[in-house]
C-alpha positions as CSV (number, residue, x, y, z in Angstrom):
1,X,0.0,0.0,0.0
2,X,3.1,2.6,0.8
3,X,4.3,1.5,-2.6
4,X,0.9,1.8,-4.2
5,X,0.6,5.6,-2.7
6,X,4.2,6.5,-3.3
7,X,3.7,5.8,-7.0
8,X,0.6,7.9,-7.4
9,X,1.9,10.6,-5.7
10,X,5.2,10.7,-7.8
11,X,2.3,10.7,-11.1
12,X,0.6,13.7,-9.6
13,X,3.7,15.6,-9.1
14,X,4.9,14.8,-12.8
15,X,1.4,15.6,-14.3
16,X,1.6,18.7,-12.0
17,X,5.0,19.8,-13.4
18,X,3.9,19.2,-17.0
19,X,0.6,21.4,-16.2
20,X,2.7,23.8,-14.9
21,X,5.7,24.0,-17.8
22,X,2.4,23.9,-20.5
23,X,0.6,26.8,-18.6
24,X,3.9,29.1,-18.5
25,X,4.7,28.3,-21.8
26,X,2.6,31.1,-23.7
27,X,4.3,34.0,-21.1
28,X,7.9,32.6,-21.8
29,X,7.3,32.6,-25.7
30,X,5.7,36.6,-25.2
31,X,9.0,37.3,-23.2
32,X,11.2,35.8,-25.6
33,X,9.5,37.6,-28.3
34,X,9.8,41.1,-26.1
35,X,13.8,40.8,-25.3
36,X,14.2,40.1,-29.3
37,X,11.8,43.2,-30.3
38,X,13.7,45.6,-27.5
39,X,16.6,44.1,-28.6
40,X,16.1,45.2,-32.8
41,X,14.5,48.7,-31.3
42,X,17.6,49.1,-29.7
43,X,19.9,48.1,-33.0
44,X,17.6,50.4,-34.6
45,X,18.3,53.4,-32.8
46,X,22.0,52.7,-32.4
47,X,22.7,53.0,-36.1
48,X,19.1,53.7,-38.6
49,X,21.4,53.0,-41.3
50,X,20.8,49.5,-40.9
51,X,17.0,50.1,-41.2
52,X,17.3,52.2,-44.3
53,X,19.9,50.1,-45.8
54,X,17.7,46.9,-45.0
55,X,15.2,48.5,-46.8
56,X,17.3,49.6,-49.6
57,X,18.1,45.7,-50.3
58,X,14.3,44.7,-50.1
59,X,13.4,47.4,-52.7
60,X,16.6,46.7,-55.0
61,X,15.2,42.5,-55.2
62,X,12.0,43.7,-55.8
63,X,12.7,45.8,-58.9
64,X,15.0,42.9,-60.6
65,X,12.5,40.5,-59.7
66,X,10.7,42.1,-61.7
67,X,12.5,41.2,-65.0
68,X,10.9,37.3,-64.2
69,X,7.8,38.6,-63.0
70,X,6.2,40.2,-66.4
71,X,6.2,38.3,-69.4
72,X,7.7,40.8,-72.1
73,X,11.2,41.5,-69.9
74,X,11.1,37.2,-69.6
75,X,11.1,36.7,-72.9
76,X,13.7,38.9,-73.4
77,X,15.9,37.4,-70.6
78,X,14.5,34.3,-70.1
79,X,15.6,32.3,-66.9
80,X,18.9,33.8,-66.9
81,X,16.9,37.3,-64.9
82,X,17.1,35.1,-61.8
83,X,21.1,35.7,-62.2
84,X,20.0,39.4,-61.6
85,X,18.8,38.8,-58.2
86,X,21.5,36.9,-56.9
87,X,23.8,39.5,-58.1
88,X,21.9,42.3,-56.1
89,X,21.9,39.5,-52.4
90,X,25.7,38.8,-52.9
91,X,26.7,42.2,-54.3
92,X,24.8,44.9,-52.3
93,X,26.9,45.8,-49.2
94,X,26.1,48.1,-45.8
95,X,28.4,50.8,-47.3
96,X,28.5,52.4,-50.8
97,X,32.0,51.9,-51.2
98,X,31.9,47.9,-50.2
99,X,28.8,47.3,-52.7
100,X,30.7,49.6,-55.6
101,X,33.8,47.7,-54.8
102,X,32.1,44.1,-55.4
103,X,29.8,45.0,-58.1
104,X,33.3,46.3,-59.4
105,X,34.9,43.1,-58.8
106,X,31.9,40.8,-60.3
107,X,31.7,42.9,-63.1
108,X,35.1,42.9,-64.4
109,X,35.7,39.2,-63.1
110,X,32.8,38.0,-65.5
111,X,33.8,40.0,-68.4
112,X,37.5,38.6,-68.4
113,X,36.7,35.2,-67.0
114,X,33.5,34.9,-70.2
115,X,36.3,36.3,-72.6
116,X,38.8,33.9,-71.6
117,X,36.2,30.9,-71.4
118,X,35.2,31.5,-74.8
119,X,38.6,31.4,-76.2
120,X,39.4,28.2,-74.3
121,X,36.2,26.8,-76.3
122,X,37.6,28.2,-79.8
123,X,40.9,27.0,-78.8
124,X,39.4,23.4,-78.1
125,X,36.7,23.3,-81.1
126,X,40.1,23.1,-83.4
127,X,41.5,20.1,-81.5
128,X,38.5,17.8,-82.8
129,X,36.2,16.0,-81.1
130,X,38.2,13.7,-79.3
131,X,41.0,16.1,-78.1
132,X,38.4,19.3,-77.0
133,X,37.4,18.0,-73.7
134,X,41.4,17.3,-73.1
135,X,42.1,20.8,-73.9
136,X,39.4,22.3,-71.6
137,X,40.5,19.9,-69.1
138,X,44.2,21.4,-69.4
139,X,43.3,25.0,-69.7
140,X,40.4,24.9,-66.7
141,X,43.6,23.2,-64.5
142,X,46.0,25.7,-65.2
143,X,43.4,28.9,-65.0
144,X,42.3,27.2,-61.9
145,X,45.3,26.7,-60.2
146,X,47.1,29.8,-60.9
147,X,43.9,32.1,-59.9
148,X,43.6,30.2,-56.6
149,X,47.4,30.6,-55.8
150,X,47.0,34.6,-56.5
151,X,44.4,35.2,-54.1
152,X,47.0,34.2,-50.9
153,X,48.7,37.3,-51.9
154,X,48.1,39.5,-49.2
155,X,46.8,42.4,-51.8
156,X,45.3,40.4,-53.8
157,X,43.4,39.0,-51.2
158,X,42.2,42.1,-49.6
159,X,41.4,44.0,-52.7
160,X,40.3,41.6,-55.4
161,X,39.3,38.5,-53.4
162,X,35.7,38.3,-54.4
163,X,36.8,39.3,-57.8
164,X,39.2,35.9,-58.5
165,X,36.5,33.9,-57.2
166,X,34.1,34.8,-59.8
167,X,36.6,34.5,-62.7
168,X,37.2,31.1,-61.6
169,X,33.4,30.4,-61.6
170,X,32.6,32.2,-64.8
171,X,35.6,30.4,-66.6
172,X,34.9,27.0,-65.3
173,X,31.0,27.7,-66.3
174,X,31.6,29.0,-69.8
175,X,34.5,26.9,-71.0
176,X,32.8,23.1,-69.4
177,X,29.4,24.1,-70.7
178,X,30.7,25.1,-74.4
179,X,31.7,21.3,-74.8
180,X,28.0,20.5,-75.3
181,X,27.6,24.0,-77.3
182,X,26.4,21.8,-80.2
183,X,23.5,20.5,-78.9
184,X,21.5,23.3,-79.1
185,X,18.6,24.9,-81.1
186,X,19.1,24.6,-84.3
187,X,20.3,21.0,-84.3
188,X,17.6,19.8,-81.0
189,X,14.5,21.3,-83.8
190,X,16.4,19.0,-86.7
191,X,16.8,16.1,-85.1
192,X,13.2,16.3,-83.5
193,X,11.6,16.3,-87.1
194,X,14.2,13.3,-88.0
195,X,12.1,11.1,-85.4
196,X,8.9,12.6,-86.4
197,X,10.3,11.2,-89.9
198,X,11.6,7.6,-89.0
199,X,8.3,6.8,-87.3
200,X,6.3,7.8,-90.1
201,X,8.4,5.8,-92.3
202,X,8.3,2.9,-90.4
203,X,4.5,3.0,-89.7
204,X,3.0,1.4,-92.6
205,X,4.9,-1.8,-91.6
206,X,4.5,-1.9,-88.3
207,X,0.9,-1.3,-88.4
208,X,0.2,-4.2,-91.3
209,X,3.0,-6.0,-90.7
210,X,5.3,-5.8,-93.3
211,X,8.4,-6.5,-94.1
212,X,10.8,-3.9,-94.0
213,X,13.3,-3.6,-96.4
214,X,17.3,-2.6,-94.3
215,X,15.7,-2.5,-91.4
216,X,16.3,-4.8,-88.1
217,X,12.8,-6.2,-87.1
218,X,14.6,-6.2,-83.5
219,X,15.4,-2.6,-83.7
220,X,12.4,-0.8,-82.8
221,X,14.1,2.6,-81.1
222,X,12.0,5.1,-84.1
223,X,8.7,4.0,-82.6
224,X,9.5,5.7,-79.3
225,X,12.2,8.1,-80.3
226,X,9.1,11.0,-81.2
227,X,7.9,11.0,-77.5
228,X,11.1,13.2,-76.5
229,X,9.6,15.5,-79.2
230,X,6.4,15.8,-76.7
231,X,8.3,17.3,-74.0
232,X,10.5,19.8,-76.0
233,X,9.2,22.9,-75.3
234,X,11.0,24.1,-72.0
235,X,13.9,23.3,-73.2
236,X,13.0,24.7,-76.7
237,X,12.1,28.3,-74.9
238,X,14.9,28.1,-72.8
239,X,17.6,27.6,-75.4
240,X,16.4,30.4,-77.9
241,X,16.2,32.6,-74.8
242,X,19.7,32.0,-74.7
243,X,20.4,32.1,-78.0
244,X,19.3,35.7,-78.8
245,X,22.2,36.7,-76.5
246,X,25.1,34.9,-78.7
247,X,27.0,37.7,-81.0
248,X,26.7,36.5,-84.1
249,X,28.9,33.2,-84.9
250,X,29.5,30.9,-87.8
251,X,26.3,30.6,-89.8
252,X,24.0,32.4,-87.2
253,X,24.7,35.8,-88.0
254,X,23.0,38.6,-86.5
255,X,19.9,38.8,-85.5
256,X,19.3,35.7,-86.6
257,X,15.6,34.2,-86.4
258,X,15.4,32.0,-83.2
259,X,11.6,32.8,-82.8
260,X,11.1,31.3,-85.7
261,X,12.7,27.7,-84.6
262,X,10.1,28.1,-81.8
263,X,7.2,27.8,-84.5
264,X,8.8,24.7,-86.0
265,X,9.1,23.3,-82.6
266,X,5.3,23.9,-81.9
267,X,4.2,22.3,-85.4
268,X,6.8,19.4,-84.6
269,X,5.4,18.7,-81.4
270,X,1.4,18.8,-82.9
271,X,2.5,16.6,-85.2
272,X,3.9,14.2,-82.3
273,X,0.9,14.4,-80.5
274,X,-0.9,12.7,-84.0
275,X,1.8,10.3,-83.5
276,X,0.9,9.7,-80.2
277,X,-2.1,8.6,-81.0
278,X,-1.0,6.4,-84.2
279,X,1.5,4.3,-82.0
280,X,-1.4,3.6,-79.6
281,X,-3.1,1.5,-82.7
282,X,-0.1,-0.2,-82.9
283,X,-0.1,-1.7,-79.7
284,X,-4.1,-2.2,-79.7
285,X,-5.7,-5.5,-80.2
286,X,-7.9,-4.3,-82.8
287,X,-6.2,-2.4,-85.7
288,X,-7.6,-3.0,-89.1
289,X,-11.0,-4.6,-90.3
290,X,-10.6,-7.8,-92.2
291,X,-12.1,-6.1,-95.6
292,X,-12.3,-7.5,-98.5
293,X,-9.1,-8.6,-100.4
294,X,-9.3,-6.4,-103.1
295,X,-10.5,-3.3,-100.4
296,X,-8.0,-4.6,-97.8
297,X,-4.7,-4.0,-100.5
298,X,-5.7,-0.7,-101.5
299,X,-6.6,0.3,-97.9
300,X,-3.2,-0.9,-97.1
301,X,-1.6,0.7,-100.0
302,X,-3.0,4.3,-99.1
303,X,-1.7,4.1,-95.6
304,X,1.5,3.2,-95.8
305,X,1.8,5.8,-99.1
306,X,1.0,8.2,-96.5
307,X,3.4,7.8,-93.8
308,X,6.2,6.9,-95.9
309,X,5.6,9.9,-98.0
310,X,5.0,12.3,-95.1
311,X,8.1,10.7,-93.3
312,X,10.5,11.0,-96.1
313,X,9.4,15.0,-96.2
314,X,10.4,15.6,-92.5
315,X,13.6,14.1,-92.9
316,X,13.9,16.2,-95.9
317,X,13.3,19.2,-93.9
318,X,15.4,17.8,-91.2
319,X,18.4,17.6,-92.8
320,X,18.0,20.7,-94.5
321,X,17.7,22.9,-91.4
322,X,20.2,20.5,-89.9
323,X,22.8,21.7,-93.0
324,X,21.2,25.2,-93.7
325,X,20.6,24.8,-96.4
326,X,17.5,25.7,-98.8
327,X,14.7,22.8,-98.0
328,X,14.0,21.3,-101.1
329,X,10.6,21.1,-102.6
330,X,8.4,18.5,-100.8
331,X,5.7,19.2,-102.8
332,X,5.6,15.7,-104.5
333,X,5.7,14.1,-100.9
334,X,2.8,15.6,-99.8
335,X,0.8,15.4,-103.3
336,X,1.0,11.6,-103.0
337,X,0.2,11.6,-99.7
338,X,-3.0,13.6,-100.6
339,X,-3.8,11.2,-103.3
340,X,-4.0,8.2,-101.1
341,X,-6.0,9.9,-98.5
342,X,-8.6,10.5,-101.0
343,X,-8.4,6.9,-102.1
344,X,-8.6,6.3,-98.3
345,X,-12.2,8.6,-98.2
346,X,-13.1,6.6,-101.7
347,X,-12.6,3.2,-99.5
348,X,-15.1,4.4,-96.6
349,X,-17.8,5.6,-98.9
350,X,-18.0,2.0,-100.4
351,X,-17.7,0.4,-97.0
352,X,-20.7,2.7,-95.6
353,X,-22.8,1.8,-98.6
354,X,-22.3,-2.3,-98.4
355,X,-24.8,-3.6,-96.4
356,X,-22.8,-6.3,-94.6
357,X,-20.4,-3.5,-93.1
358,X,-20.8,-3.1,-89.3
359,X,-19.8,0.6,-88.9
360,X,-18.3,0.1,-85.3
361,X,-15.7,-2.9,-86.9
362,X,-14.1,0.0,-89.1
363,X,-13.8,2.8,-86.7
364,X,-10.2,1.7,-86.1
365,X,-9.3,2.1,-89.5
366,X,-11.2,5.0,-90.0
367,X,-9.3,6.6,-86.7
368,X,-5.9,6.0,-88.5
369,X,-6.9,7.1,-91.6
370,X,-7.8,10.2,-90.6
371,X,-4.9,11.2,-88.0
372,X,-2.7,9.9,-91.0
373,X,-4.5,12.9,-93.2
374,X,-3.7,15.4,-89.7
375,X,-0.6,14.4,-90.2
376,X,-0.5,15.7,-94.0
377,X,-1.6,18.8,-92.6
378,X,0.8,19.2,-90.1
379,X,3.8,18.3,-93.0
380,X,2.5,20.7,-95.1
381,X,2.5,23.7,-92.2
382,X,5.8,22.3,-91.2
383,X,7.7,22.5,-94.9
384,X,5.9,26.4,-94.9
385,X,7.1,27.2,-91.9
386,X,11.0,25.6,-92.8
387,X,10.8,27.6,-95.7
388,X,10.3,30.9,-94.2
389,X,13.2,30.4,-91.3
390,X,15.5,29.5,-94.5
391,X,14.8,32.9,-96.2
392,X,14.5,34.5,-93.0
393,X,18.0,32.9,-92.2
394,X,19.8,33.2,-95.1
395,X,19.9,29.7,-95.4
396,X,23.0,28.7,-98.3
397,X,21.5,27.2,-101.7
398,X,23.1,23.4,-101.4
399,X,23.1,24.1,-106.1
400,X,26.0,26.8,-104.9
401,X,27.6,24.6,-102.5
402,X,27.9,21.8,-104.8
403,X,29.0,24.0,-107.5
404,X,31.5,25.1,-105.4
405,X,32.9,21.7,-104.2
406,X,33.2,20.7,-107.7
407,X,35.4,23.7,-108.4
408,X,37.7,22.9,-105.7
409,X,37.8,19.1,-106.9
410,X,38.8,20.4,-110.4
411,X,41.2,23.2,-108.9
412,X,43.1,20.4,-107.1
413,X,43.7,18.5,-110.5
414,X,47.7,18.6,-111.3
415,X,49.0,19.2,-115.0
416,X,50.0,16.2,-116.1
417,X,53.0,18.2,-119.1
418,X,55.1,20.6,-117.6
419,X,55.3,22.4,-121.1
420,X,52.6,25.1,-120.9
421,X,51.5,25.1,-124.5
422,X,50.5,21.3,-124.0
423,X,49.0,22.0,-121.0
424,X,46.5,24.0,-123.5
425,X,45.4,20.9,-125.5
426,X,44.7,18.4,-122.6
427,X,40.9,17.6,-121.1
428,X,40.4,16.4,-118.1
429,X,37.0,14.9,-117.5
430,X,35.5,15.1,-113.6
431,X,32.2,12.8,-113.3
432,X,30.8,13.6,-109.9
């Protein structure tokens, strides 16, 4: 019994105590938050710099957020506004001359360490593919090292500290990420109509189950391939953001026409989403109705004209923007293409009139046959839209660049007589 009331009295006295620390709680958290607020009154008052300069920070975020906030300064700057902000965080000091000085620092820094990056990447684009990421490597070791050993100079360090640091990141940033410089815009859009292509292409034979003439039956990467194609846009947007701030370079001159690769992109990707729904029928139990034979081949026939025609276009207009070069005329693509669908229309308006035809059994077939006659539409806006980015961009006329090669193939052709009046009388013959 002592036990028993020991116990329940050591329970009372711990449920008391936790009563007690709960109940004074509250006025411990209100005097906590009192000694902090008297505490930044008294900061305050000792220096009101700090408010005003506190405020000063606050407003300067604000206004440079504001370059990611409404739409016409973020398409103008794209993500790369957000660089603003951190700027103004790391840059903006307590006194004038601290922030001039780092804003000094970061300003030069990045101007000399870009410069230098850049030239690395020239340097490297001339070793060839193999040797660039070796030369970067070499160059981003030595820049690296030296810069790091200058800053434990005493002057250095107390001057131009901050200033190394971001050389060494702006160097390291723009001379690593120029190794993957090619896969940008220009060649992402290309490549994305070459899988809108090979899909096409390889459709009709999939879908009835033919045989497919240099092709693996194992190898079946071009009927997924387009699905990257459905998730491009981010990346799309973000790249030609990017773009529009390159000087001009190689074959992108000035002000050349990124917007323009954007509309591609967005006819590309409509035309995926067709595709989308094609390769579902592909993988469906019921694809095509058992017509009659003669019905059945021409049926057949008109489908796979389509997507072979429409996917030898696109990689037409692939490799054209790929090269940039002047697309050549697709014209004859797409007129076949047209032809079968309306041999495909011709088909259905039998079927409908034969009484035997159940009109549920052919709503498969008449589901591809029509997003096979979207996708004619969606060639046909993507081969206008190809053409206007060429003329837009200048593209080169691949006639002239032929024309050219040939004349440097003849140039290279030694006389075969040193005497120079029977160098007159020989002909030399180049078959391309």
């Amino acid at each position: 019994m002592e036990v028993e009331s020991q116990s329940r009295s050591e329970n009372t006295e711990a449920s008391s105590g936790v009563l007690g620390w709960m109940k004074a709680l509250p006025q411990k958290i209100r005097k906590k938050i009192t000694e902090k607020a008297r505490e930044a009154k008294k900061l305050g008052k000792d220096d009101p710099r700090r408010i005003i300069h506190s405020f000063k920070v606050g407003l300067a975020i604000t206004l440079v957020s504001l370059f990611y906030y409404f739409r016409p300064f973020y398409e103008g700057f794209g993500v790369s506004a957000m660089w603003a902000v951190l700027t103004v965080v790391v840059v903006f000091e307590f006194s004038v001359g601290a922030t001039l000085g780092k804003g000094l620092n970061r300003m030069c820094a990045t101007l000399l360490g870009g410069a230098l990056g850049v030239g690395v990447h020239m340097i490297a684009c001339h070793s060839g593919r193999d040797g660039e990421p070796v030369v970067i490597a070499v160059f981003v070791f030595i820049i690296a090292t030296v810069v790091t050993f200058v800053r434990f100079f005493p002057k250095m360090k107390a001057r131009y500290d901050y200033g190394l640091m971001v050389f060494i990141l702006t160097f390291c940033l723009i001379s690593v990420s120029g190794y993957r410089e090619d896969e940008d815009l220009h060649n992402q859009v290309a490549d994305n109509l070459e899988k809108l292509g090979k899909f096409l292409e390889g459709f009709g034979g999939e879908y009835f189950k033919l045989s497919q003439d240099g092709q693996s039956n194992n190898d079946k990467s071009f009927l997924q391939a387009y699905k990257s194609v459905l998730n491009s846009k981010s990346s799309e947007e973000n790249m030609a953001n990017l773009a529009r701030w390159e000087p001009g370079h190689g074959r992108f001159k000035f002000r050349h026409p990124w917007k323009q690769y954007l509309k591609v992109g967005t006819l590309a990707r409509e035309c995926a989403y067709k595709i989308e729904s094609l390769n579902i029928y592909l993988h469906s139990d019921q694809k095509h109705t058992p017509w009659p034979a003669e019905i059945e081949s021409k049926f057949q026939a008109s489908c796979t004209m389509i997507s072979s025609e429409t996917g030898k276009a696109l990689k037409l207009l692939a490799s054209a923007v790929k090269t940039s070069t002047q697309p050549p005329s697709v014209n004859s693509n797409v007129s076949d293409s047209k032809a079968a669908a309306e041999v495909l229309k011709s088909l259905f308006k039998v079927c409908v009139l034969m009484e035997e035809t159940d009109l549920l059994e052919i709503m498969p077939s008449a589901t591809v046959a029509s997003l096979l006659s979207d996708v004619i539409t969606c060639t046909e806006k993507i081969a206008a839209c190809i053409n206007e980015l060429a003329s837009q961009a200048r593209f080169k006329n691949p006639n002239i660049i032929r024309e050219n090669s040939r004349l440097r193939n003849r140039s290279a052709v030694q006389p075969i007589s040193g005497n120079e009046e029977q160098q007159q009388h020989h002909v030399i013959t180049i078959t391309e």
